[in-house]
N, C-alpha and C positions, 0 to 999 in steps of 0.2 A: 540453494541455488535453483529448485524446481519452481520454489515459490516467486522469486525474482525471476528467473526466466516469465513465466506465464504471465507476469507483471509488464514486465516490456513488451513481451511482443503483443500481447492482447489488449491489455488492458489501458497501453498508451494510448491508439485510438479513441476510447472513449473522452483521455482528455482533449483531442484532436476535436472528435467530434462534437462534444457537449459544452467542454467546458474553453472553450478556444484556444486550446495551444495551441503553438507550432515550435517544429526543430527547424533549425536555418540551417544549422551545420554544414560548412564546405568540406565536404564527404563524396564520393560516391559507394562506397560500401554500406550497401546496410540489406538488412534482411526484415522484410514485409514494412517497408519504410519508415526503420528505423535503424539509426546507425552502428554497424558492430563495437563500437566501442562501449556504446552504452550500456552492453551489458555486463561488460567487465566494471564499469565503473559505479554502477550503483550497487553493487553485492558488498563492496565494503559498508557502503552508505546501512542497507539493510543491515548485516551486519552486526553496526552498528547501535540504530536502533533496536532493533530483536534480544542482543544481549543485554541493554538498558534495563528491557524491559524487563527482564526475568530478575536482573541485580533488584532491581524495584520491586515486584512481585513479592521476592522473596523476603527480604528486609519485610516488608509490611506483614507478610502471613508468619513469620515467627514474630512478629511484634505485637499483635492486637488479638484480644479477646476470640477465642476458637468462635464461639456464636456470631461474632461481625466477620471472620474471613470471606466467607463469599460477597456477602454485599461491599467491604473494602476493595476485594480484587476486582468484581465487576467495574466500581467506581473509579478504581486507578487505571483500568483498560481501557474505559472510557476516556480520562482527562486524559493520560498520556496520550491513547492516539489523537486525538484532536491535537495537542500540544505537538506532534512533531509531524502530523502530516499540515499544521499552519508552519511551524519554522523552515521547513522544508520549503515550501512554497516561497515563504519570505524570502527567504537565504536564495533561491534560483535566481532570482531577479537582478543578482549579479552577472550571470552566465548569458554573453550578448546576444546566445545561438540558440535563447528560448524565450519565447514570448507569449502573453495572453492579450484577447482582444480586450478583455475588460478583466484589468486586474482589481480592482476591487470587488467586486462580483466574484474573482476567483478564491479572493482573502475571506467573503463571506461565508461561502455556499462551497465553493470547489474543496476550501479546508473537509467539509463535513463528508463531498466524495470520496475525498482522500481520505480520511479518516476509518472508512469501510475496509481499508486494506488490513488494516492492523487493528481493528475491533474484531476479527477474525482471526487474526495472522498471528496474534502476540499471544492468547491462550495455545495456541497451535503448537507455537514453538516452546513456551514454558513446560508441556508435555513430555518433550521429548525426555526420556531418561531421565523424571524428575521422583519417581518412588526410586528409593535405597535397593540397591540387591536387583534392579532392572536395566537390562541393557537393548535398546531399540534396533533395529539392523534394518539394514540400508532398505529394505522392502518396505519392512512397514512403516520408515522414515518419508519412501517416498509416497504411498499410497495416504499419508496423514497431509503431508504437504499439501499433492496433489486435489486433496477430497476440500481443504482449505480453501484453495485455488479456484476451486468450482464455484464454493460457496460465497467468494470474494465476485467472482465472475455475476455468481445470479442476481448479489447485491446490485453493483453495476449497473446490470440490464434492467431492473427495477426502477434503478435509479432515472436512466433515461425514457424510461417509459412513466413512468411518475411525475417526475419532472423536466424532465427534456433537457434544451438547449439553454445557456444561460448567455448567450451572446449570436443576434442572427448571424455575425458573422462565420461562427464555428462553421468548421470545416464538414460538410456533408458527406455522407458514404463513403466514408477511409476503404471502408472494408464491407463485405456484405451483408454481417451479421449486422450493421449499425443502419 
């Protein structure tokens, strides 16, 4: 929930900024302009994928020669997040109340920002409580999220300072940090 929180509220501006989205949503609630609902409704999403990931993780590191488990999990953190922060992307383009200035450019290049979340976020969560005989409590569940979150964060800002904007029209200084 820490890590989805930090995700809306912060990190949706970047795509605001960078990569040209916008919410249309007929709202007036929302909190640092973005709408309360939002956050209830992508934690299943997360969710979601987050537990994928670990069913997947797992299945592979009991299945393949001990000498390849790290280079197979590094490789399967990689293709999965790409694989589901592009379906994501696809799949939005349903939703009439979200749009990019240039969606192709977003299916290229925006998959690969998005993909930062959970190149991070999916060993993060695999973590939790996964030695035998360990049980994690709510502190150091959140200080592992939270330290995630940063890490996701500094990606981010790297990103935009690396690469910038992928559409002049994105949205300038949502926020101050951008």
């Amino acid at each position: 929930a820490l890590f989805n929180f930090v995700g809306n509220y912060f990190w949706t501006h970047y795509f605001f900024s960078l990569l040209g989205a916008s919410y249309t949503f007929p709202v007036t609630w929302s909190i640092n302009k973005i709408p309360y609902f939002i956050f209830g409704i992508t934690q299943p999403y997360f969710l979601t994928y987050f537990t994928t990931s670990n069913v997947l993780l797992r299945k592979l590191r009991n299945s393949v020669h001990p000498k390849l488990k790290n280079i197979v999990f590094w490789i399967t953190v990689l293709l999965f997040s790409f694989f589901v922060a592009f379906m994501e992307t696809w799949s939005i383009q349903a939703v009439p109340y979200y749009s990019f200035t240039d969606r192709d450019k977003m299916y290229k290049y925006g998959t690969s920002f998005y993909a930062l979340y959970f190149i991070v976020g999916f060993p993060m969560f695999f973590r939790l409580d996964e030695e035998l005989g360990s049980r994690w409590n709510l502190s150091q569940t959140a200080i592992d999220s939270l330290a995630s979150a940063m890490m996701v964060f500094i990606l981010c800002d790297f990103w935009r300072l690396a690469v910038g904007q992928l559409s002049p029209q994105s949205t300038q200084g949502t926020l101050p940090f951008l």
